[in-house]
N, C-alpha and C positions, 0 to 999 in steps of 0.2 A: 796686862799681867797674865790673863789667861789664855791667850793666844800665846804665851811664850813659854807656860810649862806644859799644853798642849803638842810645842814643837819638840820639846825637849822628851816627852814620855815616845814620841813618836822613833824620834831617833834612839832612846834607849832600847825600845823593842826592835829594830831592826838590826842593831848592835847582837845585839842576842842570838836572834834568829840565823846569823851571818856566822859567830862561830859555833854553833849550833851545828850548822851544815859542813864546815871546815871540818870539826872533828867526827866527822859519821864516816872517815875512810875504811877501806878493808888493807888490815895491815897484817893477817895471818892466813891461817887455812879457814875460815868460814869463811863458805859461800856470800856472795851476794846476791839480796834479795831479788826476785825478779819479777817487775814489772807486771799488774795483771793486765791482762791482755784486753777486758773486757772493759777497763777505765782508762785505755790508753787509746790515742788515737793515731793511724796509721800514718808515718811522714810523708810529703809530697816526694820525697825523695830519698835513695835509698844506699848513700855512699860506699864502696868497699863492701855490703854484702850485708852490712848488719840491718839485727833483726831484733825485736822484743828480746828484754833481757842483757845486753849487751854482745849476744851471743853474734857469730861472724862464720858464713856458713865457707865452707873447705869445698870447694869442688874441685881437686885435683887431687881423686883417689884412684889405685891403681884398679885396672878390672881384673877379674879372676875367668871372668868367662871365655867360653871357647866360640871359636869361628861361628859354628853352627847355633848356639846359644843366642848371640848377638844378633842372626841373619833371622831367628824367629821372632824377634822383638823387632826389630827395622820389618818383618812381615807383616805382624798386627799393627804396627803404626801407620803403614801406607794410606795416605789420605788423609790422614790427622794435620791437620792444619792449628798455626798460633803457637807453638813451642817445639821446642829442639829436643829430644830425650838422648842421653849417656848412661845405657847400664853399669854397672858397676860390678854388682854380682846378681846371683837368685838363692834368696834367705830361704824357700822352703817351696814346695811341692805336694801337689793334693790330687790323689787319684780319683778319676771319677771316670767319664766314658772317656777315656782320655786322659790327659796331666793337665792341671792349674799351673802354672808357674808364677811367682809372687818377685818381680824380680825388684831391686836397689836400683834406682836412679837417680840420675842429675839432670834436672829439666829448670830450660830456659825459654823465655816467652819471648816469641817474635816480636818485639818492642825494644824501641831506641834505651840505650843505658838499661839493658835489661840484667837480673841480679838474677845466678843460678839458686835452686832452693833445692829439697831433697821428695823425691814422691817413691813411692810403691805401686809398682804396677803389674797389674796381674793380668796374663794371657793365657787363655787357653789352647789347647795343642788338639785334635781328635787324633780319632783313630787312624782317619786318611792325611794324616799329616797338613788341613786347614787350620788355618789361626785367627786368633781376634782378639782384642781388647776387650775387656770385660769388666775392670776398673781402675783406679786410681786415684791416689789417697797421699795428701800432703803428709810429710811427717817437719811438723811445725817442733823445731830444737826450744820455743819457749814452753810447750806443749806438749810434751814427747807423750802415750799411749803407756803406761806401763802397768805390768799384771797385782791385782793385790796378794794374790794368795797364788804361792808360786811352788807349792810341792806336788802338782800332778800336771804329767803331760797331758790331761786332758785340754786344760789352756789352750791348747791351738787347735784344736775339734780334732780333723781329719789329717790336718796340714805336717806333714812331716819337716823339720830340721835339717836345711842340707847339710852332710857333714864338712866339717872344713878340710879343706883341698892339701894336698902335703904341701904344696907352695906355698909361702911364708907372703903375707901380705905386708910392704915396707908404707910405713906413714908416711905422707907427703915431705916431712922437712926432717932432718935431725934430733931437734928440740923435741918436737913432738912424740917421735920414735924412743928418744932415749926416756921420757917423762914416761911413756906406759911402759917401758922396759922395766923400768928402776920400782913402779910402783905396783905393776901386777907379779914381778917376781915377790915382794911384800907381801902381797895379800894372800887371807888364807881361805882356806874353804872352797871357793873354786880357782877354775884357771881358765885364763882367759886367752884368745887368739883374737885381732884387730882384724874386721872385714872394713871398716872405712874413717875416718874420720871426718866428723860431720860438723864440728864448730872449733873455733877457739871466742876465747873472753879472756879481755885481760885488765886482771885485778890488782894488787901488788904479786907480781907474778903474773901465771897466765892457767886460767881452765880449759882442758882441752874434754867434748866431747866424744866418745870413740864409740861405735858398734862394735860387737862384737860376740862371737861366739863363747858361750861360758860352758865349762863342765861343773861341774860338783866331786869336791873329793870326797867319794863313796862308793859305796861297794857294788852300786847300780846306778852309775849315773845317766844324766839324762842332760845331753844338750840341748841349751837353749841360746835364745837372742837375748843377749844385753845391749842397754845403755850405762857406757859408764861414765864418771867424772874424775879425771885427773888432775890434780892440782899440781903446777910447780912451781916452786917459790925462786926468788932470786937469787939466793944461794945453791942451784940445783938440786935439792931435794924436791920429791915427788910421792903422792901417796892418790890412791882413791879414795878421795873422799863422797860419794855414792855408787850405788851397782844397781840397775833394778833390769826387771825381765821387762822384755820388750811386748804390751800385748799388740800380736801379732792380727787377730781375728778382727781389730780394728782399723786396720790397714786393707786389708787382703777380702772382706764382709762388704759388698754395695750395700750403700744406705736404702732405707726401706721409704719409697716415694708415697 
């Protein structure tokens, strides 16, 4: 007899547990939760691109760079072996005896089924026109770097803002495009221009990561790097549902060995 309310309390809590789990969907505009990174273990395999979070990295962003732009980053790469780098654009610029360049890339690892992810790489330029690699820095979409206190350019030390380009940068798909159309024309307080799109996730509906150039509507504003989040539902509506400053000096800063 007690081996049979044993089985039975057994199967009531799994009963439970089961629609428990059924009903924890995301059925509006909140986010979902995202995986910490530090309790999760990395999969042996990396389908379609995704990554911690459910997030699905976009590497088919348009570049903004010019000829010579690209021909200094293919410069300081020569001899790097183990991955392929795709600039994208260059987020900002730091004068010293010579220019920092901090440029947006798409890097893929010389390995079978290899999955592109997003890095920051910063090259140096001198005076005689020599170059080099000086670092490089994942920028992890479960992870992203962002600033707490976001009212002074001092946030990016020396590092200057490039400004964005009068060229209109197009999202990689439709969907995507028309979602931060629809939602950054909504939004107030700054305004924003798309430099890349760097994830999608999809929820009921779909979350679209975007970089991006923000200004502030004010009477001295001051460009910076966003990460935003774009939510669109399945009836096309679209909103951001977060904006934060990109910290930059985390990217662009070699770690201290």
């Amino acid at each position: 007899m007690k081996k049979i309310i044993t089985i039975l309390l057994i199967g009531a809590l799994g009963s439970a547990l089961l629609l428990a789990g059924c009903g924890n969907k995301n059925t509006g505009t909140d986010q979902p939760e995202v995986p910490d990174a530090s309790a999760a273990s990395e999969p042996e395999s990396n389908p379609g691109g995704m990554i911690l979070g459910g997030w699905t990295v976009s590497a088919d962003a348009a570049s903004t760079l010019t000829d010579e732009e690209k021909e200094t980053l293919e410069k300081a790469l020569e001899g790097l072996v183990g991955a392929t780098y795709e600039p994208v654009a260059i987020l900002a610029t730091q004068l010293v005896a010579g220019t920092n360049y901090a440029y947006l890339c798409t890097t893929t690892p010389v390995v079978p089924d290899a999955v592109p992810h997003w890095t920051v790489a910063v090259v140096y330029k001198d005076l005689q026109g020599n170059v080099s690699l000086t670092n490089v820095a994942d920028l992890d979409l479960a992870d992203v770097k962002i600033l707490e206190q976001t009212d002074t350019s001092e946030a990016v030390g020396a590092w200057a803002i490039t400004e964005p380009s009068g060229k209109a940068v197009m999202l990689p798909s439709e969907e995507a495009q028309a979602a931060f159309d629809k939602a950054a024309e909504a939004y107030v307080g700054v305004s924003f221009q798309p430099i890349a799109l760097l994830g999608t996730q999809i929820v009921a509906g779909t979350n679209y990561k975007i970089l991006c150039y923000g200004t502030p509507s004010t009477s001295d504003p001051f460009t910076s790097l966003y990460v935003i989040d774009v939510y669109a539902d399945l009836q096309g509506n679209a909103e951001i549902t977060n904006a934060d400053q990109l910290d930059l000096l985390a990217y662009v800063t070699p770690p201290i060995e």
